[in-house]
C-alpha positions in Angstrom: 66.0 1.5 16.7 62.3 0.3 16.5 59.9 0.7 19.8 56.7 -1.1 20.0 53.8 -0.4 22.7 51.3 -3.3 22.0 47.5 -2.7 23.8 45.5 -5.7 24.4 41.4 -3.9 23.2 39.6 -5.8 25.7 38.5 -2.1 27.7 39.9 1.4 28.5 43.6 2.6 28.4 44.3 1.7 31.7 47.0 4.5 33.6 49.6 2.3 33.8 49.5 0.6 30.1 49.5 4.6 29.0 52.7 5.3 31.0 54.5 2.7 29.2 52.7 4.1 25.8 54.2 7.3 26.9 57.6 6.1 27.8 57.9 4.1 24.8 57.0 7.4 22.8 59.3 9.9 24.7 62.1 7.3 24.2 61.3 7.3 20.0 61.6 11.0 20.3 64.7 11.0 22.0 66.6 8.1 20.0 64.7 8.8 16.9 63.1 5.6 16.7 60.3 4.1 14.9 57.4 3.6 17.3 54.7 0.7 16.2 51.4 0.1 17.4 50.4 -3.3 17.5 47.0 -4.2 18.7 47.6 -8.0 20.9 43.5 -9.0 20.3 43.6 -12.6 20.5 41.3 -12.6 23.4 38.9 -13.1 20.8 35.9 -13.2 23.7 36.7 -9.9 25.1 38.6 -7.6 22.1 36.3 -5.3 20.2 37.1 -3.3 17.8 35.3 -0.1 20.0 37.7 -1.1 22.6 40.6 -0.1 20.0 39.5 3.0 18.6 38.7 4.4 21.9 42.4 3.7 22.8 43.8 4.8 19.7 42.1 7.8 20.7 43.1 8.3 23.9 46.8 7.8 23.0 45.8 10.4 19.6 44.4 12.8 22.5 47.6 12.1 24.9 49.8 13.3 21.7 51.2 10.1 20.9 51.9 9.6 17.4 53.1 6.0 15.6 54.6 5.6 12.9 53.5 2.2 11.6 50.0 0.8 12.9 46.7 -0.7 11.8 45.4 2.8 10.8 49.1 3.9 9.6 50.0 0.8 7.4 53.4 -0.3 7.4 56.0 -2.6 5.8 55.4 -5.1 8.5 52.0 -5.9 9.5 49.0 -6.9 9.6 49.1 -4.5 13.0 46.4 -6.6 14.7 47.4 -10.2 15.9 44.5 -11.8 14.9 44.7 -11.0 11.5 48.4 -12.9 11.5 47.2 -16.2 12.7 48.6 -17.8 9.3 51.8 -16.7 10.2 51.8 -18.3 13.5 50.7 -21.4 12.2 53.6 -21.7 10.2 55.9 -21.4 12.9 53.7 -23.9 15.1 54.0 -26.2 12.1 58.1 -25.9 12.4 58.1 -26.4 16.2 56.0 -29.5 15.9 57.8 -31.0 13.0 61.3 -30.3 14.6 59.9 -32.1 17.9 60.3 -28.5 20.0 56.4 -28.6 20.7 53.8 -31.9 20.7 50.0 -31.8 20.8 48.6 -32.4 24.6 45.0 -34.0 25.0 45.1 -33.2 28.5 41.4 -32.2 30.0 40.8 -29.2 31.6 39.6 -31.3 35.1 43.1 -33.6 34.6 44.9 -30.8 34.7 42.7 -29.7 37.9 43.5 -32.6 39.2 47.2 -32.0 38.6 47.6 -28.8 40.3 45.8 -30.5 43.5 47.9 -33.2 44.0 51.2 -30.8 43.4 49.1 -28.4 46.1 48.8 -31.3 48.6 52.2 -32.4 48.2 53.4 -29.0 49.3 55.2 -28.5 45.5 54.6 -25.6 42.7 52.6 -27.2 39.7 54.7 -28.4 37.2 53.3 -30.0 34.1 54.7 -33.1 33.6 55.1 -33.9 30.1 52.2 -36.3 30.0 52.0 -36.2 26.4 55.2 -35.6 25.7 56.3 -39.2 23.8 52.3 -40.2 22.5 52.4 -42.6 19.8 50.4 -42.4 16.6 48.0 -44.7 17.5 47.4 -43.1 21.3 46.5 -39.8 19.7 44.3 -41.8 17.2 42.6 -43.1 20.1 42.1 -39.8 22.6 41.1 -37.8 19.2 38.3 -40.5 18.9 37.3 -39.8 21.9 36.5 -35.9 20.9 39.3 -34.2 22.9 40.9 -31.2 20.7 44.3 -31.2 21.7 46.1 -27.9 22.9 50.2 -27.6 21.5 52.5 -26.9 24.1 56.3 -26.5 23.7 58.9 -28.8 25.0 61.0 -26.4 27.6 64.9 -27.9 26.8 66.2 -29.4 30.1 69.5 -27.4 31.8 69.1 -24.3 29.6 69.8 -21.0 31.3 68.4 -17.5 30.2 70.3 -15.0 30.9 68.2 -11.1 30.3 70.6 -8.0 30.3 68.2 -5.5 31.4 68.4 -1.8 30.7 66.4 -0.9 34.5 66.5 -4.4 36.1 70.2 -5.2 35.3 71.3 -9.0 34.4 68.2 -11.6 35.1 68.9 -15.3 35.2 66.4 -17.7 34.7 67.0 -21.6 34.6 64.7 -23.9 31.9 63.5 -25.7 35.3 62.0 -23.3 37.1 59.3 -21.7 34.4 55.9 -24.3 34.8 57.9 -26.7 32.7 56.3 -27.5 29.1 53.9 -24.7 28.3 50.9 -24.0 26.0 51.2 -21.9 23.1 48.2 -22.8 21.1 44.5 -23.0 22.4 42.7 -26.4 22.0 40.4 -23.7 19.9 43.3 -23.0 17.7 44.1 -19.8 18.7 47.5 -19.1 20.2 48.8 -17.5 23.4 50.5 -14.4 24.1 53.8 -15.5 25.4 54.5 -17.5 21.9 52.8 -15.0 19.6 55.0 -11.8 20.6 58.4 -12.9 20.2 57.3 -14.0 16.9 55.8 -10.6 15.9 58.6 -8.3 17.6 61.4 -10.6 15.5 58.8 -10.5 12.3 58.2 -6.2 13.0 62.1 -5.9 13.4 61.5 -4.7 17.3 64.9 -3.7 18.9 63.3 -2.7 22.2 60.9 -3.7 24.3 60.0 -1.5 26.9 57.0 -2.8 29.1 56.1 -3.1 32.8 57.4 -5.4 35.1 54.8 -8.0 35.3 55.8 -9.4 31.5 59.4 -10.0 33.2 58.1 -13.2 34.3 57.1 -14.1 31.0 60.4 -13.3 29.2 62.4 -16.2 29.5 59.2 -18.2 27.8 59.6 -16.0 25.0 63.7 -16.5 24.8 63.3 -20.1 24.7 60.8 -19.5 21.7 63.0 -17.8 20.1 66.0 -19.8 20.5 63.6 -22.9 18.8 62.9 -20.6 15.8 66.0 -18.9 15.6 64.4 -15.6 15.4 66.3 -12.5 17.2 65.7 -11.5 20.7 65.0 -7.8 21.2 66.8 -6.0 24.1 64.8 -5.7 26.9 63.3 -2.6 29.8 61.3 -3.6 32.4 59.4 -0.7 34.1 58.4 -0.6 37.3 54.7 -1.3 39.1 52.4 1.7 39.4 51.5 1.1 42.9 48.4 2.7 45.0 48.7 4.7 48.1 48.7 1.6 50.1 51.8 -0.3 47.9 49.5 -2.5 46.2 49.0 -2.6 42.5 47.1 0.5 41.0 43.4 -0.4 40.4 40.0 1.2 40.4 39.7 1.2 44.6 42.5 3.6 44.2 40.4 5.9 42.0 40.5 7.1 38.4 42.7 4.6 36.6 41.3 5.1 33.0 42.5 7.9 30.5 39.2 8.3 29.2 37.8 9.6 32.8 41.1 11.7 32.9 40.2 13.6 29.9 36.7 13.6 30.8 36.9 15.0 34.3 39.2 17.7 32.5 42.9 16.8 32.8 45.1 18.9 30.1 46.4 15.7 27.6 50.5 17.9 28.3 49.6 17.5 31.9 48.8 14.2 31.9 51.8 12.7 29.9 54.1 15.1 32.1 53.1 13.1 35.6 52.9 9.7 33.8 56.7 10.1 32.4 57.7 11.5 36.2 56.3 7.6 37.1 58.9 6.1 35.9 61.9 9.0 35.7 62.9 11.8 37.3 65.0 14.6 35.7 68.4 15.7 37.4 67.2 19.0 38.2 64.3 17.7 40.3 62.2 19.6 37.7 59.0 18.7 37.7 57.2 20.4 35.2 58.2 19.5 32.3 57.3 19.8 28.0 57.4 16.8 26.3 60.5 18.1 24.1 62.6 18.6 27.1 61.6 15.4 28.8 62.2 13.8 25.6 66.1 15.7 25.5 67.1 14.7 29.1 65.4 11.0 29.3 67.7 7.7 29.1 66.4 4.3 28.7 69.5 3.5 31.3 68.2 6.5 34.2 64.4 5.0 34.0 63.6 4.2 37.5 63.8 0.8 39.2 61.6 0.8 42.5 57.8 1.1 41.8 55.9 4.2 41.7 53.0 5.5 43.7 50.5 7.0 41.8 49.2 10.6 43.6 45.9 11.6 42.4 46.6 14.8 44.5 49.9 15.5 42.8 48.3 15.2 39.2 45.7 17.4 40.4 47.9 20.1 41.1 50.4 19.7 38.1 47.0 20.0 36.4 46.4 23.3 37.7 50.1 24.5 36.8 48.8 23.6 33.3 46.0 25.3 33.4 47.2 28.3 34.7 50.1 28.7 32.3 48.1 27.9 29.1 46.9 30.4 26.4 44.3 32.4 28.1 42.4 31.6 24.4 43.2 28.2 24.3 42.3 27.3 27.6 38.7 29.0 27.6 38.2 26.9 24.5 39.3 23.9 26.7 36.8 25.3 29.5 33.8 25.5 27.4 32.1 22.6 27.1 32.1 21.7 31.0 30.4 25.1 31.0 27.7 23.7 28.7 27.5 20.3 30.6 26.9 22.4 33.5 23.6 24.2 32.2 25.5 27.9 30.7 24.5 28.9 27.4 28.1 30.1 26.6 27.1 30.9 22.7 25.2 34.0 24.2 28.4 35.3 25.6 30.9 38.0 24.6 34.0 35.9 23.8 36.4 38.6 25.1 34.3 39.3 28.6 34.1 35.0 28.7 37.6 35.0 28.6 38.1 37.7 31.5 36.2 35.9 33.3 38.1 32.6 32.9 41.2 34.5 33.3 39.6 35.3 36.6 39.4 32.0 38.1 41.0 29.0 36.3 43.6 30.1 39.1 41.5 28.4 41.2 40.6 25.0 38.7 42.9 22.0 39.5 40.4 20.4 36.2 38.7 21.8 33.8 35.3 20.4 35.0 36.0 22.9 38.4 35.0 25.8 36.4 31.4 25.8 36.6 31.6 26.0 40.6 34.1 28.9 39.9 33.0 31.0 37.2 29.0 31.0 38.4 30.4 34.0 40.6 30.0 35.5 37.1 27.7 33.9 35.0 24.6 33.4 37.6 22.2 36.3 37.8 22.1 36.3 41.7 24.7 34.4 44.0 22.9 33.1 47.2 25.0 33.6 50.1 26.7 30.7 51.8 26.6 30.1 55.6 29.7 32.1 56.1 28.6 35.3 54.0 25.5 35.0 55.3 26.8 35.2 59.0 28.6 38.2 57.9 26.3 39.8 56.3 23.6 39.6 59.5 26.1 41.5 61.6 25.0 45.6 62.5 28.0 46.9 61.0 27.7 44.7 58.0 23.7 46.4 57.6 25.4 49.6 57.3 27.4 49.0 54.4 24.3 47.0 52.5 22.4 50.1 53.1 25.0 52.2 51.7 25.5 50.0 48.8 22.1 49.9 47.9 21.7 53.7 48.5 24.6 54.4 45.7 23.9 52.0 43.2 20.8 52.8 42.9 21.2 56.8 42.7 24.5 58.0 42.6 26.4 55.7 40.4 25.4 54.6 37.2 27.4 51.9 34.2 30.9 54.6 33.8 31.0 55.3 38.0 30.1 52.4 39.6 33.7 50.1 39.3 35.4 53.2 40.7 33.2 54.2 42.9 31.4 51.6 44.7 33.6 50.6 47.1 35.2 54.3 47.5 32.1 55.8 47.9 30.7 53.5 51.1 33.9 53.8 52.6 34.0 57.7 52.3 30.5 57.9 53.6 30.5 55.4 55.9 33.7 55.3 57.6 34.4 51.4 57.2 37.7 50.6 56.5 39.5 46.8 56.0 37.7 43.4 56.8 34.0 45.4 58.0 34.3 46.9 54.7 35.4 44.4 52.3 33.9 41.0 53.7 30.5 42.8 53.4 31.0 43.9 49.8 32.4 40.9 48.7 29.4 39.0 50.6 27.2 40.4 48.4 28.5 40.3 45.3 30.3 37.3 45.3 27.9 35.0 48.3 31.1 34.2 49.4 33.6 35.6 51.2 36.4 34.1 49.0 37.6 34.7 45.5 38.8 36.9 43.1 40.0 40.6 44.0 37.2 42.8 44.1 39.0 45.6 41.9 39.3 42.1 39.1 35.4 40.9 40.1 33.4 44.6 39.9 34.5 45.1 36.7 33.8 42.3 35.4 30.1 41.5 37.0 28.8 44.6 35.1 26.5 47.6 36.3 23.3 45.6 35.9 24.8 42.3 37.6 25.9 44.3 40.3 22.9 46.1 41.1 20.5 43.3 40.9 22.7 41.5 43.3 23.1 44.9 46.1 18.9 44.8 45.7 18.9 41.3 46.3 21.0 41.3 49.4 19.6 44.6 50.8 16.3 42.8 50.4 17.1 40.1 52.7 19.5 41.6 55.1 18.6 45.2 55.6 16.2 45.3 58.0 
């Protein structure tokens, strides 16, 4: 069994072309297939060669692995379609001398003018076959006249296509109902996608082609091509649309639909390929978080899912955080880092071992890794200025008494072995505050917020000289 997911480098992975990269790989793992990367840049205007690195990256980063490639070699290639344009030359030069394709001089504005009178009349456009019969001397004549003719193929009359799906089930398409004669080869020379790819997944030896429901369309085109050359016709999986909240097709007014801003903003890559395989599959369990070995065991090009899928950003969000929570508390900070260094902290200066208490400490609260500055500057800034809500606290009489006696202990009785144990025991004792009067006060101050961590989990881990600076700061400002 051989797989193929086949990018066009004319951008970013786009969400939906990296689900089927994903599908395509968790289906190689589970049938043991060969998985090729082929790289469909014959949009000569728009492919760069930055465009593929940065998605052979992301799909590196995603843990997608290929086995034949243009970085991997392979028995098969060139990888990248516009280094095989003598190869489909030769099977242009077949079609035409066989009389299954002709050479059309048709001008861009009398094909314009085509489509409007088809428009008019109330009919689909359907190119007639203008060209279809020219004579020797009539191509002489319109190649004299500087027009670079364009090779379409001749679509047989009556044929029917018939396209045994493994999600869509049994397709039928008639010859007469595809746009009639089509163009597979520019006026430029170059040709078009819908002849070049049945040629390169007979020529790759591709069994299966698993891609996204918009190609169905194009399918019978590429039978028909086939059938002319006598090439084989791999079996075919049509995945369903990845569809916005509102039903249409996922695009960027829906949000993030790059992978690069995925890893960027700080998705996991495990998390990320979990939610895209749930997009088009769903285990039996209703399991949702899933490794990519067990969705790999339990997945079945036949159970792949049929309707469309909507894409919720709020969902990834919080399988995200799932991730993040379960990781390797050592793994993880190392994953945390650098959005602490985009975010101004100095993290080299830091004990790794209190760095990663303090990260144990809140990446329950991170949906991405870039939410960790917000979260972990409870520990990492000097002072924490009090929000609205602390501060309203921390104005109230009984709220004065407890800054008073906070300042009065940390700054006498307790010193850097006493005061974990004995801050918050000691101004109750002398005090007399008990639950809400004398936490919310003591976490206002500390914290400038009257939300977090535990305090018995955020003392400790403040420190004696973050503490005090922090009581002095407050009592300051709010004790008198």
């Amino acid at each position: 069994m051989r797989l193929r997911f086949a990018p066009s480098p004319t951008g970013y992975l786009h969400i939906g072309n990296a689900r089927t990269a994903v599908l395509n790989y968790l289906l190689a793992r589970k049938y043991d297939a060969t998985y090729v990367l082929r790289v469909e840049d014959t949009d000569m205007e728009r492919s760069t060669r930055e465009s593929e690195a940065s998605i052979l990256d992301d799909l590196r980063w995603l843990g997608i692995r290929w086995n034949e490639g243009p970085d991997a070699g392979g028995e098969f290639g060139p990888y990248r379609q516009s280094e095989r344009f003598d190869i489909y030359k030769k099977y242009t030069d077949i079609l035409l001398a066989e009389k299954k394709a002709y050479h059309c001089y048709c001008t861009q504005d009398e094909l314009e003018e085509m489509r409007r009178e088809a428009s008019e009349a109330g009919r689909a456009f359907v190119y007639p076959g203008k060209c279809r019969n020219l004579g020797d001397a009539e191509r002489a004549a319109l190649e004299a006249q500087g027009r670079k003719p364009t090779v379409r193929f001749l679509v047989p009359d009556d044929e029917t296509v018939v396209i045994n799906d493994h999600i869509k089930g049994r397709v039928v398409f008639e010859s007469g109902n595809i746009g009639g004669d089509f163009i597979i080869v520019r006026s430029d020379g170059v040709p078009v996608y819908n002849y070049i790819v049945i040629i390169d997944d007979a020529l790759m030896k591709i069994t299966h082609v698993v891609r996204g429901e918009d190609h169905l369309p194009n399918t019978p085109k590429q039978v028909l091509i086939a059938r002319a050359l006598n090439l084989p016709v791999p079996e075919y999986a049509h995945l369903s649309l990845v569809l916005g909240s509102d039903r249409s097709k996922l695009s960027k007014r829906h949000g993030i639909t790059s992978v690069d801003v995925y890893r960027r903003e700080g998705y996991l890559a495990e998390a990320l390929v979990n939610y895209l395989a749930m997009l088009g599959w769903a285990a039996e369990s209703g399991e949702e978080i899933l490794g990519v070995d067990e969705i790999a065991r339990q997945i079945e090009m036949g159970n792949l899912a049929r309707s469309a899928a909507v894409f919720d950003f709020q969902k990834l969000r919080w399988m995200n955080g799932m991730y993040i929570r379960a990781c390797e508390l050592g793994k993880i900070t190392d994953l945390f880092i650098p959005h602490l260094r985009d975010a101004g902290y100095d993290v080299s200066v830091l004990e790794r071992s209190w760095l990663e208490r303090v990260i144990d400490a809140v990446r329950g609260n991170c949906e991405v890794l870039s939410d960790v500055p917000r979260h972990a500057a409870l520990f990492l800034d000097e002072i924490m200025e009090p929000d609205a809500e602390a501060s309203a606290m921390l104005e109230e009489p009984d709220s004065k008494i407890v800054i008073a006696e906070a300042y009065r202990l940390i700054t006498g009785e307790l010193d850097e072995t006493t005061y974990a144990a004995g801050l918050v025991g000691g101004i109750k004792k002398n005090t007399g505050m008990k639950g809400k009067k004398l936490f919310m006060p003591v976490r206002a101050m500390l914290t400038g917020s009257l939300h977090g961590p535990e305090l018995d989990v955020t003392v400790p881990i403040l420190g004696y000289g973050k503490c005090r600076r922090r009581i002095e700061y407050i009592h300051g400002r709010y004790a008198g």
